[in-house]
DSSP file (Angstrom, degrees, kcal/mol; ACC not computed):
  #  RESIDUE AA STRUCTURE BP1 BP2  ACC     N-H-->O    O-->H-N    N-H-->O    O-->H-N    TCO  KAPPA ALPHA  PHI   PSI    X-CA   Y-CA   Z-CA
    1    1 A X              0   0    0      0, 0.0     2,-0.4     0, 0.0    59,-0.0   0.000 360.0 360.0 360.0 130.6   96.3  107.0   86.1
    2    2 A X        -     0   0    0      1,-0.1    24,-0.0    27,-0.0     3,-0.0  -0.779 360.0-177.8-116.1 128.1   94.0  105.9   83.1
    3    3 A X    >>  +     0   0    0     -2,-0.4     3,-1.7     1,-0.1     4,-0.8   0.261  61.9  93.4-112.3  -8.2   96.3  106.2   79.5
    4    4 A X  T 34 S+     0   0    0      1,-0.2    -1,-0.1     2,-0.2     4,-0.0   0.674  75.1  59.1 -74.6   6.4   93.5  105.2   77.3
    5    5 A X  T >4 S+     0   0    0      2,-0.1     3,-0.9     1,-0.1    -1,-0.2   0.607 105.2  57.0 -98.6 -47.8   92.6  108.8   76.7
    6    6 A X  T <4 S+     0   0    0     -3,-1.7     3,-0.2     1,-0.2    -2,-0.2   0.547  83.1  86.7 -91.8   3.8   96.8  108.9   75.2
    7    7 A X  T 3< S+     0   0    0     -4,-0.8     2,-0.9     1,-0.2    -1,-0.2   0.656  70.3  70.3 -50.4 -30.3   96.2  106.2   72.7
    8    8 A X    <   +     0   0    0     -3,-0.9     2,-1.2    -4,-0.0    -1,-0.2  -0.274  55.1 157.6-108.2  49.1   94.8  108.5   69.6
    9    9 A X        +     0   0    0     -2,-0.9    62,-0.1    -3,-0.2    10,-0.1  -0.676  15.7 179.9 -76.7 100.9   98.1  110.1   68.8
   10   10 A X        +     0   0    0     -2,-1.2     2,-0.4    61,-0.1    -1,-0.2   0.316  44.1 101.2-124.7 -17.1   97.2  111.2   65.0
   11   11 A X    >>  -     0   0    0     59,-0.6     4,-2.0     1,-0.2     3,-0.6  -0.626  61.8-148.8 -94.0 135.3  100.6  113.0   63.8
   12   12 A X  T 34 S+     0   0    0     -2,-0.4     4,-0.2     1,-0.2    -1,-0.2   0.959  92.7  50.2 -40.3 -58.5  102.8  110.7   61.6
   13   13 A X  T 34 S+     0   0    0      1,-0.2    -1,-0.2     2,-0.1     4,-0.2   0.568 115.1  43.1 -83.9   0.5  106.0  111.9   62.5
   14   14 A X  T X> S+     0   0    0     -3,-0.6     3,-1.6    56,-0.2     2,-0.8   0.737  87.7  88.1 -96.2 -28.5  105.3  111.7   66.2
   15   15 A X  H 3X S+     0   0    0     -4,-2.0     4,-0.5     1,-0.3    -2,-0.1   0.215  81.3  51.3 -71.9  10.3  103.9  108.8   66.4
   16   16 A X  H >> S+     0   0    0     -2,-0.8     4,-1.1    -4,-0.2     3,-0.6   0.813 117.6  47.1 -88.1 -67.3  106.6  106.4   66.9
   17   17 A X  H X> S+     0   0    0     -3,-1.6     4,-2.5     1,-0.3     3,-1.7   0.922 111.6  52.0 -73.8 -77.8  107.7  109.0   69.8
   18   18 A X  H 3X S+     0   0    0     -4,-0.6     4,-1.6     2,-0.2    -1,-0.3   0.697 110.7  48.1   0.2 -68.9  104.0  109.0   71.1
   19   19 A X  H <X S+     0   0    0     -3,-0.6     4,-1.4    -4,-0.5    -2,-0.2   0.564 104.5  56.3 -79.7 -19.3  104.0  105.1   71.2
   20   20 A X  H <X S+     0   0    0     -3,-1.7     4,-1.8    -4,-1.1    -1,-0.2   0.763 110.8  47.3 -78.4 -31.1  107.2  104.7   73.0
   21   21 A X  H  < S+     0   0    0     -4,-2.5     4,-0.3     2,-0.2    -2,-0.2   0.832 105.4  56.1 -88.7 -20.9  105.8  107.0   75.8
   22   22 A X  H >X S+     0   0    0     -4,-1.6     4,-2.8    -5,-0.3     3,-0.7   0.913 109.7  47.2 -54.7 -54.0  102.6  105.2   76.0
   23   23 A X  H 3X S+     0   0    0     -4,-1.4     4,-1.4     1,-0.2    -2,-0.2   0.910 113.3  47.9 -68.4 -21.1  104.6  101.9   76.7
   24   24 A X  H 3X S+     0   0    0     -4,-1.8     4,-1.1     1,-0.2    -1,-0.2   0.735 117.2  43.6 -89.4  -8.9  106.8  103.6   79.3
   25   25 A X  H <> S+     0   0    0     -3,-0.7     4,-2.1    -4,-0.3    -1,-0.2   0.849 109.2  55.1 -98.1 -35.1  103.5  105.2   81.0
   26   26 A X  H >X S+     0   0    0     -4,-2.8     4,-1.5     2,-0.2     3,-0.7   0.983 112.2  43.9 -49.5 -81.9  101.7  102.0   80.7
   27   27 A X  H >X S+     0   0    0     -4,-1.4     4,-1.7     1,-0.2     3,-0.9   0.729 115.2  51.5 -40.7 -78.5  104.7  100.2   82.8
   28   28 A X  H 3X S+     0   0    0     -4,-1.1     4,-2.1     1,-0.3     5,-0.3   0.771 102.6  53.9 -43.4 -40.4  104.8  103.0   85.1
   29   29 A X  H <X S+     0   0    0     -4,-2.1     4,-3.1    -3,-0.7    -1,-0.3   0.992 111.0  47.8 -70.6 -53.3  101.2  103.0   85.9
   30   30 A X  H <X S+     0   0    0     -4,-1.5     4,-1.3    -3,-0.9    -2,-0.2   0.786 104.5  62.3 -29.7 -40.9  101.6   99.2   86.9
   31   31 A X  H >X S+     0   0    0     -4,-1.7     3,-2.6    -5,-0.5     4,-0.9   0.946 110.8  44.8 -52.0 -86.2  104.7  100.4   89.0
   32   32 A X  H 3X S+     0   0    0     -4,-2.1     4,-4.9     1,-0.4    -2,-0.2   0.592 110.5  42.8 -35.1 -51.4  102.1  102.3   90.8
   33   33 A X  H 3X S+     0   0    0     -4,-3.1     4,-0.9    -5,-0.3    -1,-0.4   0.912 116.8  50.3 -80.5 -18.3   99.4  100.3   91.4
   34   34 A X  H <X S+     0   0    0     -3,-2.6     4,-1.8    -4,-1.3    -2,-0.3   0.863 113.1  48.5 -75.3 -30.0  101.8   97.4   92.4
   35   35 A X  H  X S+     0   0    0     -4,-0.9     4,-2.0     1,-0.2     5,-0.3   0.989 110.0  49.3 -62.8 -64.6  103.6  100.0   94.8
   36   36 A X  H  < S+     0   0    0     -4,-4.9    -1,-0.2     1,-0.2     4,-0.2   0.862 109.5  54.3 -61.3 -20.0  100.2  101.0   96.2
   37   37 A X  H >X S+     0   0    0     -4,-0.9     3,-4.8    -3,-0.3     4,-1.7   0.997 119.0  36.7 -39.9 -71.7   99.4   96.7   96.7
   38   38 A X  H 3X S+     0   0    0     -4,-1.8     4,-3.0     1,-0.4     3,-0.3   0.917 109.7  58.7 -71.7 -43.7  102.7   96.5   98.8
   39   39 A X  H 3< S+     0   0    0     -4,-2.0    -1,-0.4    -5,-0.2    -2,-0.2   0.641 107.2  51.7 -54.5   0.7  102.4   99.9  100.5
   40   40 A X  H <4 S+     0   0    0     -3,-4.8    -2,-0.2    -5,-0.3    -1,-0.2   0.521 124.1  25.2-113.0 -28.1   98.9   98.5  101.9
   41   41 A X  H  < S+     0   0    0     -4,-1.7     2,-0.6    -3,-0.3    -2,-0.2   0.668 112.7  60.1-116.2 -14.4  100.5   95.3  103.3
   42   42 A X     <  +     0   0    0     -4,-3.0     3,-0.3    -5,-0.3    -1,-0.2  -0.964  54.2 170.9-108.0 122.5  104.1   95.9  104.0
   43   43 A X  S    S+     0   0    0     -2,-0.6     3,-0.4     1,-0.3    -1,-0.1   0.524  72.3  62.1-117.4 -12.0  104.1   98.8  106.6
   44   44 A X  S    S+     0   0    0      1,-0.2    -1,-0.3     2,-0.1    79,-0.0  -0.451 110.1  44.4 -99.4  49.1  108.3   98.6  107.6
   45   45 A X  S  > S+     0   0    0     -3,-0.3     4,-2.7    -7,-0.1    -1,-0.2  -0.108  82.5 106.8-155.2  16.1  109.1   99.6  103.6
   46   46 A X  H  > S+     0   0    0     -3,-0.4     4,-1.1     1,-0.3    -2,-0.1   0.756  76.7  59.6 -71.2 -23.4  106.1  102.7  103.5
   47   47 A X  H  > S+     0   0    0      2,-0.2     4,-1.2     3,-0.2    -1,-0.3   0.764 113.9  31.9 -93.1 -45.3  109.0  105.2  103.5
   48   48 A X  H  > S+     0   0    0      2,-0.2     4,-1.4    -3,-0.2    -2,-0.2   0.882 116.4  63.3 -97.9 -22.8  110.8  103.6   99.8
   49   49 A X  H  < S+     0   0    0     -4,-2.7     4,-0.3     1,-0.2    -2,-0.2   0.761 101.7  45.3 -46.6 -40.3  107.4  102.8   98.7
   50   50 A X  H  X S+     0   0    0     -4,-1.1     4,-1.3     2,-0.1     3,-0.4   0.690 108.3  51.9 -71.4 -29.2  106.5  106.2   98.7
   51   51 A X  H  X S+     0   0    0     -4,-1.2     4,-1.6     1,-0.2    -2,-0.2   0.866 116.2  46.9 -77.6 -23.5  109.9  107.9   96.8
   52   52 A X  H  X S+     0   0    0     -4,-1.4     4,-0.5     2,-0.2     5,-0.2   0.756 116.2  42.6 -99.9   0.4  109.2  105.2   94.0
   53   53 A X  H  > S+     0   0    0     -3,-0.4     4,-2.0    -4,-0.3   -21,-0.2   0.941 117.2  48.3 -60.3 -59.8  105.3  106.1   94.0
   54   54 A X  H  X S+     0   0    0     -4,-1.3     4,-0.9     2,-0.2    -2,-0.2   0.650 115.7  40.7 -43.9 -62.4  106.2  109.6   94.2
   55   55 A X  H >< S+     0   0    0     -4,-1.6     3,-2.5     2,-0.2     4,-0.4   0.938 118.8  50.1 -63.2-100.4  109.3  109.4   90.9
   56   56 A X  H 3X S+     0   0    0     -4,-0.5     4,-2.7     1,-0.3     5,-0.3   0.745 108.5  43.7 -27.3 -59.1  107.1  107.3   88.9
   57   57 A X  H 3< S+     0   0    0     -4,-2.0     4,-0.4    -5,-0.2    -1,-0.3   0.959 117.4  52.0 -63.7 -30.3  104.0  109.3   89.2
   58   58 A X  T <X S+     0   0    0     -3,-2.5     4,-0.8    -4,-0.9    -2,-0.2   0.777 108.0  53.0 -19.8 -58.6  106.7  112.5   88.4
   59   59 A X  H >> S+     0   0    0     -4,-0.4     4,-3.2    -3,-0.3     3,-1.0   0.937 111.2  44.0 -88.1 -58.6  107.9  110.6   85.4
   60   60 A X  H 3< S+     0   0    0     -4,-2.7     4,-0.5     1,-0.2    -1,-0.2   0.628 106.5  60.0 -76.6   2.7  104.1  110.1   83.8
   61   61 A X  H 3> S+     0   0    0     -4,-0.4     4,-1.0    -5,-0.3    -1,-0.2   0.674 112.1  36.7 -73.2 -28.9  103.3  113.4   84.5
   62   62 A X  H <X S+     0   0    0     -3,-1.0     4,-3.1    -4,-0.8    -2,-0.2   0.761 115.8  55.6 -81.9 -29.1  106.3  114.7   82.1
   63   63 A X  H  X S+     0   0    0     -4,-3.2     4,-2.6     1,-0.2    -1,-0.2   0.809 103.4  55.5 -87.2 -10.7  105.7  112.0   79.8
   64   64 A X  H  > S+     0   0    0     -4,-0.5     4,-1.8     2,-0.2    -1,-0.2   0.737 101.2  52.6 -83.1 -17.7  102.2  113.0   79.4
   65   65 A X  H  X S+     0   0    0     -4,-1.0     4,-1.3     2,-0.2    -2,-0.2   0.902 108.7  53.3 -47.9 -51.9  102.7  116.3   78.3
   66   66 A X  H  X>S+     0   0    0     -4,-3.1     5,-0.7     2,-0.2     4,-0.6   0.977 109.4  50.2 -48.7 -55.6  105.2  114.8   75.7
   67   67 A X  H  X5S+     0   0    0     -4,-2.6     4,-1.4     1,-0.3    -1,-0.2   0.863 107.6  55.6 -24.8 -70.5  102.1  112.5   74.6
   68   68 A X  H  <5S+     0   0    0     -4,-1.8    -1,-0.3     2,-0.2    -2,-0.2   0.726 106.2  48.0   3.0 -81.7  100.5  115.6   74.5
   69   69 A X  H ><5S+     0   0    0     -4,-1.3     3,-2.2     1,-0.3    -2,-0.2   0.924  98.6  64.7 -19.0 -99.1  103.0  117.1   72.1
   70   70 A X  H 3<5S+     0   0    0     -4,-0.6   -59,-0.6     1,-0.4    -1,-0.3   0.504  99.6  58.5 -35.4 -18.2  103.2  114.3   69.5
   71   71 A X  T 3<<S+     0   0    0     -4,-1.4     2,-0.7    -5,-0.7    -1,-0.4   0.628  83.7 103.7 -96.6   2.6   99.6  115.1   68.9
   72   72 A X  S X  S-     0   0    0     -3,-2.2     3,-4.8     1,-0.1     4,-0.3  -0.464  78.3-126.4 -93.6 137.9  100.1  118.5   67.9
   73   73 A X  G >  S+     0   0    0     -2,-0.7     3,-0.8     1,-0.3    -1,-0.1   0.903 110.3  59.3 -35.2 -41.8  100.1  119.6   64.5
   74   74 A X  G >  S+     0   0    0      1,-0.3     3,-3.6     2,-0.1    -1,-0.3   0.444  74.2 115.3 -60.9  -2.1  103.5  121.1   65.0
   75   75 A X  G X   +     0   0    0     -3,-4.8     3,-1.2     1,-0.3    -1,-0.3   0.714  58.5  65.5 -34.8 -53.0  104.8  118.0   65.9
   76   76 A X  G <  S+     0   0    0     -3,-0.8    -1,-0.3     1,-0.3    -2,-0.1   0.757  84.6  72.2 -59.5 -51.5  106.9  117.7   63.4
   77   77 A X  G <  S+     0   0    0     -3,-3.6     2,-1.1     1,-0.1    -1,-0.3   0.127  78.9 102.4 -74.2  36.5  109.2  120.9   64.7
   78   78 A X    <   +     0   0    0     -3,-1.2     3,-0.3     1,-0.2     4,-0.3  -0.772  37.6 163.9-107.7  98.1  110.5  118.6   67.7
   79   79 A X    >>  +     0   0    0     -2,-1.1     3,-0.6     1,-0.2     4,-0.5   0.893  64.1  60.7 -69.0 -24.8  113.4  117.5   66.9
   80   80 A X  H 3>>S+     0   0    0     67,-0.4     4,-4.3     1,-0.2     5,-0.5   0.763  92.1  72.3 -64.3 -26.2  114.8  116.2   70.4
   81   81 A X  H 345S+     0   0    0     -3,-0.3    -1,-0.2     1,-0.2    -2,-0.1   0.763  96.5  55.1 -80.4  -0.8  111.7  113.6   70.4
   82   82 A X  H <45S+     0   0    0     -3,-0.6    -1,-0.2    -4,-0.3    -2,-0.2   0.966 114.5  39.5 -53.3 -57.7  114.0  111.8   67.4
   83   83 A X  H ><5S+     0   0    0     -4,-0.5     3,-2.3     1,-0.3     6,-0.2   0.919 113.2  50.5 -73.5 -45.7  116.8  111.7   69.8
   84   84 A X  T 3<5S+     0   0    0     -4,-4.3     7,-1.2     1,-0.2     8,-0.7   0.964 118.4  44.9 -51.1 -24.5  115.0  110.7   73.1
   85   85 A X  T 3 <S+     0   0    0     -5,-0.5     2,-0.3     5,-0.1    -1,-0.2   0.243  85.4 118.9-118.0  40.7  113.5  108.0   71.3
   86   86 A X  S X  S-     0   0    0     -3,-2.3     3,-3.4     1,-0.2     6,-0.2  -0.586  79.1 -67.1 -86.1 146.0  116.4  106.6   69.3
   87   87 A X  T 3  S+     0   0    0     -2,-0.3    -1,-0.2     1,-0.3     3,-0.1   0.082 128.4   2.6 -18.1 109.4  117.6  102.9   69.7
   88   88 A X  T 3  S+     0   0    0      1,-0.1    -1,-0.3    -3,-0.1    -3,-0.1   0.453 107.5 138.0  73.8  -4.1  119.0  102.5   73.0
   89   89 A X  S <> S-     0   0    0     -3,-3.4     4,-1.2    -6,-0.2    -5,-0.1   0.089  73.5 -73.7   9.3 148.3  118.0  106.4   73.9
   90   90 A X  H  > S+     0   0    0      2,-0.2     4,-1.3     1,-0.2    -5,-0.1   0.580 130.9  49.5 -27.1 -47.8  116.6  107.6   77.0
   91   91 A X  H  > S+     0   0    0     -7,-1.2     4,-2.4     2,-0.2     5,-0.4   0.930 107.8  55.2 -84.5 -50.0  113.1  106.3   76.6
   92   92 A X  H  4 S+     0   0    0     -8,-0.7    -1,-0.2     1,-0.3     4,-0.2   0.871 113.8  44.4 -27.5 -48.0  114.4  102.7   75.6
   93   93 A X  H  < S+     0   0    0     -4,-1.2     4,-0.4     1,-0.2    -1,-0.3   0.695 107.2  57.8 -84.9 -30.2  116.2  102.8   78.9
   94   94 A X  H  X S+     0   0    0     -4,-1.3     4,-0.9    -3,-0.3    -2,-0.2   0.382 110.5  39.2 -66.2 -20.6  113.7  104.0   80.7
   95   95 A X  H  X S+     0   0    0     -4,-2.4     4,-1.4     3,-0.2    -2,-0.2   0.595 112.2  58.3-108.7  -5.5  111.3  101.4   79.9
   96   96 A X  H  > S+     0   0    0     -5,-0.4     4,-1.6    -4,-0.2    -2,-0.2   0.693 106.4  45.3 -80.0 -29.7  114.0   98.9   80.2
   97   97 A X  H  > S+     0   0    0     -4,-0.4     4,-1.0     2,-0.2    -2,-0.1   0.856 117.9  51.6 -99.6 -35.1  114.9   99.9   84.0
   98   98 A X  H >X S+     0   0    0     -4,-0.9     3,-3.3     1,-0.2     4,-0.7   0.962 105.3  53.8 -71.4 -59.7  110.7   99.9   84.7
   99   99 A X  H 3X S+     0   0    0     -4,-1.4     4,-1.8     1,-0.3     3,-0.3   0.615 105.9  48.5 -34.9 -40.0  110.3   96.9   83.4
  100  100 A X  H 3< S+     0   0    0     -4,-1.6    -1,-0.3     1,-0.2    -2,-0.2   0.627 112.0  52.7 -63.4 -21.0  112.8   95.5   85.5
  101  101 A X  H <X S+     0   0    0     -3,-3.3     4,-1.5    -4,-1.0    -2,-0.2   0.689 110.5  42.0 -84.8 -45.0  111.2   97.1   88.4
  102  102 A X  H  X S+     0   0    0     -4,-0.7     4,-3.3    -3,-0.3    -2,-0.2   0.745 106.9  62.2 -97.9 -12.6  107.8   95.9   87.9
  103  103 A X  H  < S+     0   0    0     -4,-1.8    -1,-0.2    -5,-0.3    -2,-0.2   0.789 113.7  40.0 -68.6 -18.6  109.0   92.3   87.0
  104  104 A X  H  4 S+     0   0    0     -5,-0.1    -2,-0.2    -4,-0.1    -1,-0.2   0.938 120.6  45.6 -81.2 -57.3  110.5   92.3   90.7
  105  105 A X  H  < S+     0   0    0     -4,-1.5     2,-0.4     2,-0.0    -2,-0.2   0.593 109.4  53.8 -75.9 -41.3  107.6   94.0   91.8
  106  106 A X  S  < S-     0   0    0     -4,-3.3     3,-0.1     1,-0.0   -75,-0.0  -0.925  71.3-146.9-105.7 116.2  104.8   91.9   90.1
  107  107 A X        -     0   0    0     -2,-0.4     4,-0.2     1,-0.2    -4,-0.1  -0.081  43.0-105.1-112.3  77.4  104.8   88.0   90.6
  108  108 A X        -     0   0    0      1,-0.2    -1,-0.2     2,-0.1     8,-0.0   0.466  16.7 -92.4 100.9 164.8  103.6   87.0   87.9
  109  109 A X  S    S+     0   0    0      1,-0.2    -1,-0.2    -3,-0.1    -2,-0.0   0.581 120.4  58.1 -80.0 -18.4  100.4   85.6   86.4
  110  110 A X  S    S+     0   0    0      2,-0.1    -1,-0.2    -3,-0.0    -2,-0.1   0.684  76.6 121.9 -99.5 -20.8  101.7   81.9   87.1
  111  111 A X        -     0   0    0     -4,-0.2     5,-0.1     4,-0.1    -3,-0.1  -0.046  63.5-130.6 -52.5 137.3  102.1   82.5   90.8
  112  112 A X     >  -     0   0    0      1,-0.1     4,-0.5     3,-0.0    -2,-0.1  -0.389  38.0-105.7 -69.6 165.4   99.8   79.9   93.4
  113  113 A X  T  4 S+     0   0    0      2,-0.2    -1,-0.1     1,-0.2    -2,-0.1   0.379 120.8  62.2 -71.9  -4.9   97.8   82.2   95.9
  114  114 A X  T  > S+     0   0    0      2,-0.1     4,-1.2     3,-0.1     5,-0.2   0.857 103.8  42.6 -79.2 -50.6  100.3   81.1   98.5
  115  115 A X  T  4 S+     0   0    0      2,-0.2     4,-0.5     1,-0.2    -2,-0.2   0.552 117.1  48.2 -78.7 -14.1  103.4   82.5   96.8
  116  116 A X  T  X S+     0   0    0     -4,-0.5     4,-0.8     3,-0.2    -1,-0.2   0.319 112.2  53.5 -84.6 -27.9  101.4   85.9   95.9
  117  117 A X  T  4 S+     0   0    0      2,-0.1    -2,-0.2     3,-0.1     4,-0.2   0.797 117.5  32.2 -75.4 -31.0  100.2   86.0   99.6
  118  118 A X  T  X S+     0   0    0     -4,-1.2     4,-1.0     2,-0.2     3,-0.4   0.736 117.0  56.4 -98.8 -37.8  103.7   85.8  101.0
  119  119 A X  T >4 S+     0   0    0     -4,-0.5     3,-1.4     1,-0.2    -3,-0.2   0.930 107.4  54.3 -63.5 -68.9  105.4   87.9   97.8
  120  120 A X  T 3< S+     0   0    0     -4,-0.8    -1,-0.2     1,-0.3    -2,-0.2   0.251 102.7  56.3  11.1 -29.2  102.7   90.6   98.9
  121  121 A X  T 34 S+     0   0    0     -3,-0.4     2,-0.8    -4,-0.2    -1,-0.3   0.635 103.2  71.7 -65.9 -40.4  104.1   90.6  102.6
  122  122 A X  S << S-     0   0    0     -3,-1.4    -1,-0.1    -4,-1.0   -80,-0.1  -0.655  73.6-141.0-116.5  77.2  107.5   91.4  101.4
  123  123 A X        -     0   0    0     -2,-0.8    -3,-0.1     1,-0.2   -18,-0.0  -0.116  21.5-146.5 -34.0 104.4  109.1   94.4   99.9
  124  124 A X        +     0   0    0      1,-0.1     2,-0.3   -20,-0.1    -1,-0.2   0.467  66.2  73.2 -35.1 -28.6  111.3   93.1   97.1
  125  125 A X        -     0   0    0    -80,-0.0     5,-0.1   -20,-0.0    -1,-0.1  -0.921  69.5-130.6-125.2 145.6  113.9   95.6   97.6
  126  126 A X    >>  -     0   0    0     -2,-0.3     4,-1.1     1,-0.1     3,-0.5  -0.421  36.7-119.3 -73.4 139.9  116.6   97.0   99.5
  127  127 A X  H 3> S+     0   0    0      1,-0.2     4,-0.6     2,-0.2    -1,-0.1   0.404 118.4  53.8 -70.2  11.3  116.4  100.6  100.2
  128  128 A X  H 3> S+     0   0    0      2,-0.2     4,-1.7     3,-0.1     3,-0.4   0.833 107.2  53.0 -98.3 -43.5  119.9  101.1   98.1
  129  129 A X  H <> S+     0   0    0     -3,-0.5     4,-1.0     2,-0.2    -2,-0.2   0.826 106.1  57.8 -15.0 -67.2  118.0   99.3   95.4
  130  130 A X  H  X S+     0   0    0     -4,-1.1     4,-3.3     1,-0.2    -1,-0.2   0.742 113.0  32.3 -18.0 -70.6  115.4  102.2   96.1
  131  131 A X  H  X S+     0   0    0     -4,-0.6     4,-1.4    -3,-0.4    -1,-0.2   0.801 112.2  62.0 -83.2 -28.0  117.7  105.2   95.5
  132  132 A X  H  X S+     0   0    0     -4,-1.7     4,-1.1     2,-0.2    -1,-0.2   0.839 108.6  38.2 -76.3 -44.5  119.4  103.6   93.1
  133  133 A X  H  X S+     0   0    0     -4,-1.0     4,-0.8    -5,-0.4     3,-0.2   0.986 121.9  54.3 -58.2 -50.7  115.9  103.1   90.6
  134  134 A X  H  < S+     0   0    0     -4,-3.3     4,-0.4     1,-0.3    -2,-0.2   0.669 102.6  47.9 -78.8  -7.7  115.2  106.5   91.9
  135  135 A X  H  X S+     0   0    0     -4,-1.4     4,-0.8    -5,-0.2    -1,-0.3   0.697 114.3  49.2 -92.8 -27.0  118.2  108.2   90.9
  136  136 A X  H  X S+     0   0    0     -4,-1.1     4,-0.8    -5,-0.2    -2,-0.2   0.590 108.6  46.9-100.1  -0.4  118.0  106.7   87.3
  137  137 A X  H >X S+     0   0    0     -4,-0.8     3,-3.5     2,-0.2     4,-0.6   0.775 107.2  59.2 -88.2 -79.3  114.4  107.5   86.2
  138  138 A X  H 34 S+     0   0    0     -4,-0.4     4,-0.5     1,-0.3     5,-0.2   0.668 109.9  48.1 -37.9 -34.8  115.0  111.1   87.6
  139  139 A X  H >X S+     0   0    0     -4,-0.8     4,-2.2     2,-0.2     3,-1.0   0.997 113.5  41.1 -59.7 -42.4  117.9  110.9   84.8
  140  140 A X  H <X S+     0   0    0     -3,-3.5     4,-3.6    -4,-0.8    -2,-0.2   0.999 112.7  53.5 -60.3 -65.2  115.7  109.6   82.3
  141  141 A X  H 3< S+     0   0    0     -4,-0.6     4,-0.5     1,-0.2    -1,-0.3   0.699 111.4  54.5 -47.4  -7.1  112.8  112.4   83.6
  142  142 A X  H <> S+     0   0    0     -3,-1.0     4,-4.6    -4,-0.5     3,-0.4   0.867 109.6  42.3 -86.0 -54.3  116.0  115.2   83.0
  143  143 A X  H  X S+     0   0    0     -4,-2.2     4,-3.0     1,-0.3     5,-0.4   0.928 113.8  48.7 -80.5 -34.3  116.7  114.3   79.5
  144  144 A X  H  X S+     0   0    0     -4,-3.6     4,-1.5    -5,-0.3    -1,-0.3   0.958 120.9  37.7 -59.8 -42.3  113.2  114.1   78.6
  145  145 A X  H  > S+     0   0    0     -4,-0.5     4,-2.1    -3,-0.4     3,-0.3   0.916 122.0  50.0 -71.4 -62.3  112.5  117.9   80.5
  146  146 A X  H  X S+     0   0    0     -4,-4.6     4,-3.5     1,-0.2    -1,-0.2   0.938 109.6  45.7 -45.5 -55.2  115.9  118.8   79.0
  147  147 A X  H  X S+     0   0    0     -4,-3.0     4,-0.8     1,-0.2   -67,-0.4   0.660 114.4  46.8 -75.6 -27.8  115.0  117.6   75.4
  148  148 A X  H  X S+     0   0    0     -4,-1.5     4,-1.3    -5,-0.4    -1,-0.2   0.903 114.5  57.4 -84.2 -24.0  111.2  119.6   75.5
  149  149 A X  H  X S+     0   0    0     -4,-2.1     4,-1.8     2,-0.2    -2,-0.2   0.941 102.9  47.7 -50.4 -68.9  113.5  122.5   76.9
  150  150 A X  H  X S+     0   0    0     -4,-3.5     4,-2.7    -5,-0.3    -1,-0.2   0.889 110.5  50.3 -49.5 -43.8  115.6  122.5   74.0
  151  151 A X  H  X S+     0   0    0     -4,-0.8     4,-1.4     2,-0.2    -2,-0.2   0.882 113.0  47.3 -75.7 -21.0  112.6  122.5   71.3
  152  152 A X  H  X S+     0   0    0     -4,-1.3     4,-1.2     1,-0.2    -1,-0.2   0.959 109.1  51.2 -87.3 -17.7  110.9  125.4   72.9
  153  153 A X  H >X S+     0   0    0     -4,-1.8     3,-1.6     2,-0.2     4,-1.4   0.981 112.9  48.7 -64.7 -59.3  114.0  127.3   73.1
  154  154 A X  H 3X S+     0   0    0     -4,-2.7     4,-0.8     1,-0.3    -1,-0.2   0.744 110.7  51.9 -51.3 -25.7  114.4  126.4   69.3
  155  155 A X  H 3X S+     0   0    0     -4,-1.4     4,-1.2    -5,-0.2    -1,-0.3   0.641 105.9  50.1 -98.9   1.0  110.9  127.6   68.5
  156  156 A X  H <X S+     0   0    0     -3,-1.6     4,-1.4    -4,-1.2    -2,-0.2   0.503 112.6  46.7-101.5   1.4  111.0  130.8   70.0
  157  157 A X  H  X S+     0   0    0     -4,-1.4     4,-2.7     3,-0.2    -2,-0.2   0.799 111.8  50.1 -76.8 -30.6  114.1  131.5   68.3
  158  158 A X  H  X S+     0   0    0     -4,-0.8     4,-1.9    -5,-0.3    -2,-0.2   0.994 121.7  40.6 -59.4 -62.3  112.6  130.2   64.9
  159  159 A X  H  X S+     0   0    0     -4,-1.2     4,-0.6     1,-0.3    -1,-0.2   0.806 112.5  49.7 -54.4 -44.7  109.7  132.5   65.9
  160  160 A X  H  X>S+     0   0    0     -4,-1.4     5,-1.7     1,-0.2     4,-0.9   0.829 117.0  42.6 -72.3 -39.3  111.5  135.5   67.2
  161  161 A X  H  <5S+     0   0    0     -4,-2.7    -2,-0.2     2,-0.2    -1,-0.2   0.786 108.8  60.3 -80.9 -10.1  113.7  135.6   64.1
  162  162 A X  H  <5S+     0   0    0     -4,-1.9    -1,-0.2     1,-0.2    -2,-0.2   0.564 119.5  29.0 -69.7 -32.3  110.4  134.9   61.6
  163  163 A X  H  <5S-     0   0    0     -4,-0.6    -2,-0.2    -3,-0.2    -1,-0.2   0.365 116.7-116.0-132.4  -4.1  108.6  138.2   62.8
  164  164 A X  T  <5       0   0    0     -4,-0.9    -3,-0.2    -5,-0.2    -4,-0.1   0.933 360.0 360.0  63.4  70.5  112.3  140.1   63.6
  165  165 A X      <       0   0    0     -5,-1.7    -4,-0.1     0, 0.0    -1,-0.1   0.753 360.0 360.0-133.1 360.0  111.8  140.5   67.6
C-alpha cells in the first residue's frame, strides 16, 4: 500500500491526528511487506501469516478513511480523533504493539546476509503470539470504528436538530 498520497493533510486541528495515523500506516505497511517476505519462504507458518496480513491490511484500510477525515474542512467537528489520539490512547498503543511486531519481524539493517538468510527461513512467532497480536489490533481497529461511529452519530444529530428533522 503506497501512503505518500496521505502525507498532505492541510487541516490544523487534525493534523496531529492525521500524522499519528500516517506513522501507524507506515509501520503497518512494513508489517505487510515483511509478512509477504516470510510468507514466500516459510511455507509451515502460511496459515498465521495470512491472519496478520489479513488484520493489518483491515487496520490501514480504517485508518485511511480517518486520514481521509483529517483533511476535511469539517475536521474540526471530530471530537473522538482528540481522544483516539491522546497520550497513551488507542493509536499510541497501536503503533506501539506494530512496532513490536515488525521489530520481531524485520532483522534489522545491521544483519550479515547469513543471519537475514536463516531469519527469512523462520517464522518468528508462535501461533498464540499470532492471535494474541491479532486480537489486540482488532481492539485498536474497534475503538478507532467505534470513535468515527460516535462523530457521525454526533453530526447527524447536530444536523437533524440545526434544520428541525
Amino acid at each position: 500500500m503506497h501512503v505518500s498520497h496521505l502525507k498532505h493533510a492541510h487541516n490544523m486541528d487534525g493534523l496531529s491526528a492525521a500524522a499519528s495515523v500516517i506513522a501507524v500506516i507506515q509501520i503497518s505497511s512494513q508489517i505487510f511487506d515483511l509478512c509477504r517476505t516470510y510468507y514466500l519462504n516459510v511455507k509451515e507458518a502460511r496459515q498465521d501469516i495470512d491472519r496478520l496480513r489479513n488484520e493489518v491490511a483491515s487496520l490501514q484500510d480504517v485508518l485511511v478513511h480517518v486520514v481521509d477525515l483529517t483533511n476535511d474542512p469539517n475536521a474540526s467537528s471530530l471530537r473522538t480523533l482528540d481522544l483516539i489520539n491522546r497520550e497513551d490512547g488507542p493509536l499510541q498503543q497501536c503503533q506501539l504493539e506494530l512496532e513490536e511486531l515488525a521489530t520481531k519481524l524485520d532483522p534489522g539493517d545491521g544483519a550479515n546476509k547469513m543471519t537475514l538468510a536463516l531469519r527469512v527461513l523462520k517464522w518468528p512467532f508462535k501461533s498464540k503470539e499470532i492471535d494474541k497480536a491479532l486480537i489486540s489490533i482488532g481492539r485498536y481497529k474497534a475503538s478507532v470504528v467505534l470513535s468515527l461511529t460516535t462523530d457521525q452519530m454526533y453530526a447527524k444529530c447536530f444536523f437533524n436538530s440545526a434544520f428541525d428533522l
